[in-house]
N, C-alpha and C positions, 0 to 999 in steps of 0.2 A: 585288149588282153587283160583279163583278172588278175596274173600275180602282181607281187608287189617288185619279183625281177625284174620284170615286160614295163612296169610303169617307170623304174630307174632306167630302161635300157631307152626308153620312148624319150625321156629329158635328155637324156645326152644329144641323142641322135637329133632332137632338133633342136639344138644348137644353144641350150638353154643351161649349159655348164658350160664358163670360159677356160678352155686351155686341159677340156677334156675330149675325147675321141672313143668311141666303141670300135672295138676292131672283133671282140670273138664273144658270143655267147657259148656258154656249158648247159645244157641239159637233159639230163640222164633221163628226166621219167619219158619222154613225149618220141624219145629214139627206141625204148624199149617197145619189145613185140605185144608184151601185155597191155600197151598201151591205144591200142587200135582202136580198142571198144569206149574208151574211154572219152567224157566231154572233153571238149578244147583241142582235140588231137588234129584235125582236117584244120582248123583253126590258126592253130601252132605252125605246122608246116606251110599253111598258104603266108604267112606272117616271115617264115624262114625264107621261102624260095623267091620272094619280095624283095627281101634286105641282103641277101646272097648276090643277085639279079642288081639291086638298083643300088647298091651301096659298099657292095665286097665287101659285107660282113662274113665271116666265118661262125660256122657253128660246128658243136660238138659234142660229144656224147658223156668225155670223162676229161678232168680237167688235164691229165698228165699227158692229152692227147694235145693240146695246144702248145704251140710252140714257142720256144724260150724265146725272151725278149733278144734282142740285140744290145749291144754292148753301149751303155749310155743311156738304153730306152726307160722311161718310168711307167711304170706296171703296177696300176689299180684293180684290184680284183676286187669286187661289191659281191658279198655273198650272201644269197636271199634263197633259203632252202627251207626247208622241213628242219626243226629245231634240232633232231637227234642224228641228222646227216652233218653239221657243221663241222666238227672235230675233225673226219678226212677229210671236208671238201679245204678247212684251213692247211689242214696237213700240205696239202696235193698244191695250194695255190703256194703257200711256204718253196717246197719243190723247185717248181717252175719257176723261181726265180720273182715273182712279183715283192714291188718295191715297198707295196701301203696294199693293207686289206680295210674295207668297209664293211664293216661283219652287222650285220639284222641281229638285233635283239632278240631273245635273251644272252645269244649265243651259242650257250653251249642247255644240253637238260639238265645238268648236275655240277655241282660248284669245284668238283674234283676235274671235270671234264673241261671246263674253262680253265681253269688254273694249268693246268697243261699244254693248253691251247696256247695262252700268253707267256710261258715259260719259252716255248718254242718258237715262236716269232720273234721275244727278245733276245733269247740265244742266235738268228739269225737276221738282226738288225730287222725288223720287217716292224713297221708301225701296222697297231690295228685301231682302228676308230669305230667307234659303232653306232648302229642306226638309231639312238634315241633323239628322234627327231623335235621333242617337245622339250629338249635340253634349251635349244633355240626359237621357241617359240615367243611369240611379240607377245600372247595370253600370260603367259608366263613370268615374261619380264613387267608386265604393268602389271599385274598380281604381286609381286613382292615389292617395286617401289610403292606402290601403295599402302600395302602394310609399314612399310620401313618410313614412311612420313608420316603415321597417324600412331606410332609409337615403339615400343618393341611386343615382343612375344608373350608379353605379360597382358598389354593391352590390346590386343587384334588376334584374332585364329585366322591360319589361311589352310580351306580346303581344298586341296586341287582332286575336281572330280572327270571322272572320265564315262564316256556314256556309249555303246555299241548298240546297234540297230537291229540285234535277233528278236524274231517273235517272239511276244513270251507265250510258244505252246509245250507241250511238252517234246513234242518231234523236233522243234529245232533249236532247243536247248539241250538234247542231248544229241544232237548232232556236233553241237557247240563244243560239249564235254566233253567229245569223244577225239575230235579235230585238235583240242586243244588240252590237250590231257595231261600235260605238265603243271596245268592249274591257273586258275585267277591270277596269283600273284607273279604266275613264274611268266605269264604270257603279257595280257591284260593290262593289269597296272604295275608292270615292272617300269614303265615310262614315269608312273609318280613316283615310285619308289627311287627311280634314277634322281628322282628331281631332289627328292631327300635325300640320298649320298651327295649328290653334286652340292647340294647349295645349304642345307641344313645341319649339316653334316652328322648325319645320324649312318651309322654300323650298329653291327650286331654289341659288339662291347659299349659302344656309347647308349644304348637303349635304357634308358630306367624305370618306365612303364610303357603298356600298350592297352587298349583300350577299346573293345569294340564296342558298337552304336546298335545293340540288340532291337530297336525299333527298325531301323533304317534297312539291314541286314538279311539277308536268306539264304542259309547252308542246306543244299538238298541233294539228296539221294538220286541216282539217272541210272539206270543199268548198272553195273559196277564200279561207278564213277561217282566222287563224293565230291562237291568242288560248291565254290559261291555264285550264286547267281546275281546278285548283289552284296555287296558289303562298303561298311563304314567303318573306320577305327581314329583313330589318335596315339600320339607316340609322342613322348617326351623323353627327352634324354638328360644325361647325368648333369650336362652343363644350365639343363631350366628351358630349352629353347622345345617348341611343341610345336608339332605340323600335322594336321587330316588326311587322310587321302578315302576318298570315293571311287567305288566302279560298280557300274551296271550296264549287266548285259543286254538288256532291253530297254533303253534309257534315251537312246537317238544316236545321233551322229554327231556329235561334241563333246570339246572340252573345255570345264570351265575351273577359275579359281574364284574361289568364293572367299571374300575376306569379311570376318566378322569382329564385332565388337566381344572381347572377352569377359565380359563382366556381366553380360546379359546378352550375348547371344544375337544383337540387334545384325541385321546384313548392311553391310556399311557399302559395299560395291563386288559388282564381280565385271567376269572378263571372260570371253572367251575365245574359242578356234573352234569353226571360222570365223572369223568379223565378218564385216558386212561386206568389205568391197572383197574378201573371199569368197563369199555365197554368189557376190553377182556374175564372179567368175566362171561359177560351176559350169552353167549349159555351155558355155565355150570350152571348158575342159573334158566335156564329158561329147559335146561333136567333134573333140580332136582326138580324145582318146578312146573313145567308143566303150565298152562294155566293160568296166572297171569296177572293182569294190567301192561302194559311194564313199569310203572316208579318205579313198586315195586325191579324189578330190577336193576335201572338207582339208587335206593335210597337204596339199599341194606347193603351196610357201614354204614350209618346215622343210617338206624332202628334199626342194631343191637349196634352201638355205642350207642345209646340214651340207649334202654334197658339193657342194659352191665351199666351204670353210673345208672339207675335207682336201677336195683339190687344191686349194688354194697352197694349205700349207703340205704336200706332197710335191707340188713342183715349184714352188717361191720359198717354203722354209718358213711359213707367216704361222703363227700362233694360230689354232683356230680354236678361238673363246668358246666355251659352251658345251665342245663335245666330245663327250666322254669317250674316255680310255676303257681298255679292255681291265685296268685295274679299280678303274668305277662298276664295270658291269658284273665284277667279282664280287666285287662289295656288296651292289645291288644282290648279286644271286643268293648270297649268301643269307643278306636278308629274309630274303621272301621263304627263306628255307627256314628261318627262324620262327618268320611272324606267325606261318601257317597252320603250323599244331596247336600255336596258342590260340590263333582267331577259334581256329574249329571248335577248341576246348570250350572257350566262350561262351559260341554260339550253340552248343549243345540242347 
């Protein structure tokens, strides 16, 4: 299965989250009629009447069609849609009584539409955690203890870059742009930008400059979609403390932080995802999970690490370090709403 739903529902179900259980899938597009003609659809349903058959899963069309927990029951709802359906399908999982939502990054399209989101799940006790999987990433974590032992932010730059595997022609970078039309920052690298709310602690108030890497960088024109095909920037904030972030769209399938010497530029080490006993994983992940986006693979630890810390603390009460709140992903949105007029201006 391709989505990134089908790849959450596929770790549960084999048994690779403790003290979690699949009982019902939602999916609106693959029940609808206009959907016949469409790839994945014969797909989809042999994948449904499978898990129906060998598993009493339940599937469904609209969430309000699945039924209320039972009195006691704990009720994880993981929402992995199309970015500008989030807002009902929170609404709808809110409704039905669910206990903890796992909401996919970005969230919501617009920083008004999340903020209402979270508004309404706090007014109904309902935790949301969201999908930034790189919050937990081990690249990650030995990327900043390694800066943090060779000095502070005065003496080490750390750029956390991010790299997807589109051709670079022009048919499938505007397919890119088109799929992903909320933009670079809002999609892409809202995972660094997460990493900078969480750990940098950079918002739109704390920002004192931004900076983009007009070498490194390319703002292009696609149809009537204007968005980065690459881009490099830096940010420094009020308090002195500077963080990079990288994204290119045709760049591979990894993520790296690259830490450098600040005085000169020299690369002191990097890190990235996957590692290596990641990659040797891959072909066993990819004959058990069959025809999946290659970086569901390359991010296979993360996803399950993140939802292992989510469950955890939904039915033990346990802290789960690392992953951001719906009021980090506000943060984040907020960001990327900011950075974006300025890179563009920039990059002019």
């Amino acid at each position: 299965m391709k989505s990134m739903g089908a790849y959450h529902a596929l770790q549960i179900l084999d048994g690779r989250v403790p003290d979690a259980a699949l009982e019902y899938v939602v999916e609106p597009w693959f029940f609808n009629e206009a959907s016949k003609s469409a790839p994945g659809y014969e797909e989809f349903h042999a994948w449904r009447k499978t898990l129906e058959t060998d598993r009493n899963i339940q599937f469904f069309s609209k969430v309000a069609d699945v039924p209320a927990p039972k009195e006691g029951d704990i009720r994880l709802a993981i929402i992995s849609a199309r970015t500008s359906d989030n807002p009902d399908l929170l609404k709808a999982c809110v409704a039905n009584g669910c206990t903890a939502i796992y909401l996919e990054k970005p969230g919501a399209t617009t920083v008004e539409d999340l903020e209402a989101m979270r508004d309404l799940a706090a007014a109904k006790g309902v935790a949301v955690h969201m999908g930034f999987n790189k919050n937990v990433s081990g690249y990650l974590t030995k990327s900043m203890e390694f800066a943090k032992t060779h000095g502070d932010s005065s003496k080490t730059n750390v750029t956390f870059l991010h790299n997807n595997n589109y051709p670079n022609t022009t048919e499938a970078l505007s397919e890119c742009f088109e799929r992903n039309a909320e933009g670079m920052l809002k999609n892409m690298a809202i995972h660094e930008l997460a990493i900078c709310v969480t750990y940098y602690g950079v918002t739109v108030d704390t920002i004192d400059s931004v900076t983009a890497d007009r070498e490194y960088s390319s703002l292009r024109t696609l149809g009537n979609l204007t968005d980065f095909d690459k881009l490099k920037f830096s940010i420094t904030t009020k308090s002195g403390v500077s963080i990079s972030v990288a994204a290119d769209r045709c760049g591979g399938d990894d993520s790296v932080g690259i830490v450098t010497d600040a005085s000169n530029g020299t690369e002191l080490a990097r890190f990235s995802m996957p590692d290596t006993e990641t990659i040797e994983r891959i072909p066993a992940l990819r004959e058990t999970y069959g025809d999946a986006m290659p970086y569901f693979f390359a991010q296979d630890p993360d996803y399950l690490e993140l939802k292992n810390r989510v469950v955890q603390s939904v039915v033990h009460g346990t802290h789960p370090d690392g992953v951001a709140s719906i009021d980090v992903a506000v943060e984040t949105l907020k960001v990327a709403e900011y950075l974006t007029p300025i890179l563009q201006e920039q990059l002019k």
